[in-house]
N, C-alpha and C positions, 0 to 999 in steps of 0.2 A: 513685263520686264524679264529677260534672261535672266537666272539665277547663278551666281560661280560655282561653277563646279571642282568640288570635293576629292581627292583621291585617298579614301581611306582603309585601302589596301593592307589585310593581315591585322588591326588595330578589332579589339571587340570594346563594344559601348554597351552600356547600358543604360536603360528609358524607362525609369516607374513613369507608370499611369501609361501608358506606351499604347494602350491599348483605344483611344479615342483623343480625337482636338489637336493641342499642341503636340503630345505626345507622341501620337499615331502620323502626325506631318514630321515629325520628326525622325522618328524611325523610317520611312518612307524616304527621308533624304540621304541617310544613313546608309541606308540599305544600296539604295543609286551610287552609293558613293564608295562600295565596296565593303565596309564595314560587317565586324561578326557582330549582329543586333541580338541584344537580349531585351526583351521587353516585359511587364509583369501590371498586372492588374487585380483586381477584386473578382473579378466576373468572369471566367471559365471561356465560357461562349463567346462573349465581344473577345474577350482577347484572341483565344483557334479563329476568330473571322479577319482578326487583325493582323496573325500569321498568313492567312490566305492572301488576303493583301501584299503582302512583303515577297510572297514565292515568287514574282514573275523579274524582283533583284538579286534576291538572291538565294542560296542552294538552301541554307540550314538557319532560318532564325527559330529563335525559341520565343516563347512564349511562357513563362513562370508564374503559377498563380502566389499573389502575396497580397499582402490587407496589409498596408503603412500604418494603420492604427495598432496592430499589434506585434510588439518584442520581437516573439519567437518566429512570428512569419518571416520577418525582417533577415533573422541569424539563418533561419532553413534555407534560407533564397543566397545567401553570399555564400553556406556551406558547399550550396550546389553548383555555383559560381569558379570558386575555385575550383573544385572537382572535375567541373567537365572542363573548364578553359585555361586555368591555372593563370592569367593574368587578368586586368583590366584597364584599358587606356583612358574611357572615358568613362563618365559617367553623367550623366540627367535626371536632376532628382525633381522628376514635374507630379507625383503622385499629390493630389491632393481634392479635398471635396467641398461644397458652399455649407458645410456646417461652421454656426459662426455668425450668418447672416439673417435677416429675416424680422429683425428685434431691436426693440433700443437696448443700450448698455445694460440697466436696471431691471429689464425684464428673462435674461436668462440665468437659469438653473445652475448650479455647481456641475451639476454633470455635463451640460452638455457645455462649460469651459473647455472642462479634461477632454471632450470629446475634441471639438473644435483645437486642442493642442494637440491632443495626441497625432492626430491624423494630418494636421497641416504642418507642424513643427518638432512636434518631439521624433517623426517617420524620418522626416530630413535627418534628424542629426544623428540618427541612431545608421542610416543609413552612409552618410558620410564619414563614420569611425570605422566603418568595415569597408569603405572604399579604398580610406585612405592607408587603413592598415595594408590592404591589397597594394596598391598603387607603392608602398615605402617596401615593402619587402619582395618586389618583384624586380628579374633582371632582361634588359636594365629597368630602373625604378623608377618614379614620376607616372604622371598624367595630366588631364582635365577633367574637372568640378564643374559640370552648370546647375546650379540651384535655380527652381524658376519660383519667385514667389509674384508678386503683383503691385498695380500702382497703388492699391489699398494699399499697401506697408509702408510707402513713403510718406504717409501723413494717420489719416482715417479712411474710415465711409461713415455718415450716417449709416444706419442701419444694418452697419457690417465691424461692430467695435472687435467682435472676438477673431474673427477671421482678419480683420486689419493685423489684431496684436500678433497672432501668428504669422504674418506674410513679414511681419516687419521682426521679427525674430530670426526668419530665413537670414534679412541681408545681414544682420550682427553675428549668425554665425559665420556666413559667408567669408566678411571683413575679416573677422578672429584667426577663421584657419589659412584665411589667406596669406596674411603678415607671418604666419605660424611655420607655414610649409614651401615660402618662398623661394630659402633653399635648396629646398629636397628634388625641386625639378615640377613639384605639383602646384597649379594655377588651381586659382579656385574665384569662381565670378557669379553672378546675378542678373537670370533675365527679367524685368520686371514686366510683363504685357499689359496692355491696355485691353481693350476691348476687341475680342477675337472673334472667330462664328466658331462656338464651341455648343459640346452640348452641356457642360455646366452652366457657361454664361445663359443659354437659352432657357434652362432649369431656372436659372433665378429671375428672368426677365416673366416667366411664366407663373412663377412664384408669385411674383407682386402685382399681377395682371388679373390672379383668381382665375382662369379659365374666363377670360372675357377676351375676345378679338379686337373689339377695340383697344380695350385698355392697352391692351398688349402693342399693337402699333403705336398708342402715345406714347409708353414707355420708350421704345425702340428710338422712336424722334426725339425723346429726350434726352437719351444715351447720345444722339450724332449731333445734338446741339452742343456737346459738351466738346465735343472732339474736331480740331478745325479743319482736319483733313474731311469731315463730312461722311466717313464709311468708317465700316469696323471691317477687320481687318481678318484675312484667310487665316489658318493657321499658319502654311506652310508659309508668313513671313514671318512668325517668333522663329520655323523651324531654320532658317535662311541665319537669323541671328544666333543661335544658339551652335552650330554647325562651322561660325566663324569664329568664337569663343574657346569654339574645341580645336581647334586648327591652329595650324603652326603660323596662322596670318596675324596670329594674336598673340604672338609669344611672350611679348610686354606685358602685356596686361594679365595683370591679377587683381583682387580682392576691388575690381567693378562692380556695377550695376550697369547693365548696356538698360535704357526703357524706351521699348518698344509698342508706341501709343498715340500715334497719329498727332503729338499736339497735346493729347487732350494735359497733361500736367504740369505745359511749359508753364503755365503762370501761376503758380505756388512755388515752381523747385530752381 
């Protein structure tokens, strides 16, 4: 299927986690689409490979090393931000990791809560106070918010209580600053994905599978029994949703949840 095409000419975005999965389809779209791409990651190397990726759209995307789990990476990465661009139009705050999963409710540790928050939701929000600070005091002012949290947050997962609480934290701040900054000219929405080919989702499918081939194909079938479309889905179609969120084709809409998931949560929501 033909994708619409974007024209987002002189507008710079910004992509946590940018650097793999939804992220990296996303910046890929981005970038086709004219856009000044910042993108940031943990990993040094995936990310400069992620840039290489991007050179053949466009002249200068960056590449910023940061860890959503800690403060100060957080504040270094928007210092640098305004410094080199001095605005921001959009932003995609998809950074996040499968800590959280793996566990019944009762069998994880205090730490790895705070870890599981910090990295999935406390990254978000800290990240979205220095967007928006950006986005209110820049001329003119305004932007677009995509927060990407997941269908875990619309209810549970067995086996994923803490990274549920956290995804499902994303769309309450979402909500909050939406109604908040209505306004100000700044949207703010939530992609919820289902099952993508990423290489988190594949971490955790391999996770539960122990290094066994079989298992691992059960799993996978059991994932696409879930889901009635029957496939999991590319990335580049969160990136397709998240890209019309950010565009003026959605000037309506704020403080959504667009979910993107073949099916699989019609019949809970």
């Amino acid at each position: 299927m033909e994708q619409v095409k974007y024209d987002f000419s002189g507008k710079t975005v910004l992509i946590t986690g940018g650097s793999s999965g939804i992220g990296l389809a996303t910046a890929q779209l981005f970038a086709e689409a004219n856009a000044k791409v910042i993108i940031t990651g943990r990993d040094a190397a995936k990310g400069e490979a992620a840039i290489s990726s991007l050179g053949a759209f466009v002249k200068e995307p960056r590449f910023i090393q940061t860890d959503n789990s800690e403060p100060e990476s957080i504040l270094a990465l928007f210092q640098k931000i305004k410094a080199e661009y001095g605005r921001l139009d959009m932003a995609v705050n998809n950074a996040a990791n499968e800590t959280g999963v793996g566990k019944l409710l009762h069998e994880f540790e205090p730490d790895e809560f705070s870890m599981a928050m910090s990295a999935n939701l406390q990254g978000v929000w800290l990240c979205m106070q220095q967007e928006i600070r950006i986005m209110l005091a820049q001329q003119p002012s305004g932007g677009a918010i995509v927060n990407v949290s997941s269908i875990n947050g619309l209810g549970g997962a067995p086996g994923g209580a803490l990274y549920s609480a956290a995804k499902a934290g994303v769309i309450a701040l979402t909500k909050s600053a939406a109604q908040e900054l209505a306004m100000a000219n700044i949207r703010v929405n939530v992609l919820a994905p289902g099952a993508h080919q990423t290489p988190m989702l594949q971490g955790v499918m391999e996770g539960q599978a122990g290094n066994d081939p079989q298992k691992l194909e059960q799993i996978k079938q059991m994932y696409l029994s879930f889901i009635p479309q029957k496939r999991i889905a590319a990335p580049s179609e969160a990136a397709a949703a998240i890209a019309w969120l950010c565009s003026e084709s959605s000037s309506y809409v704020t403080g959504h949840t667009l979910i993107v998931d073949g099916g699989m949560s019609a019949m809970v929501r």
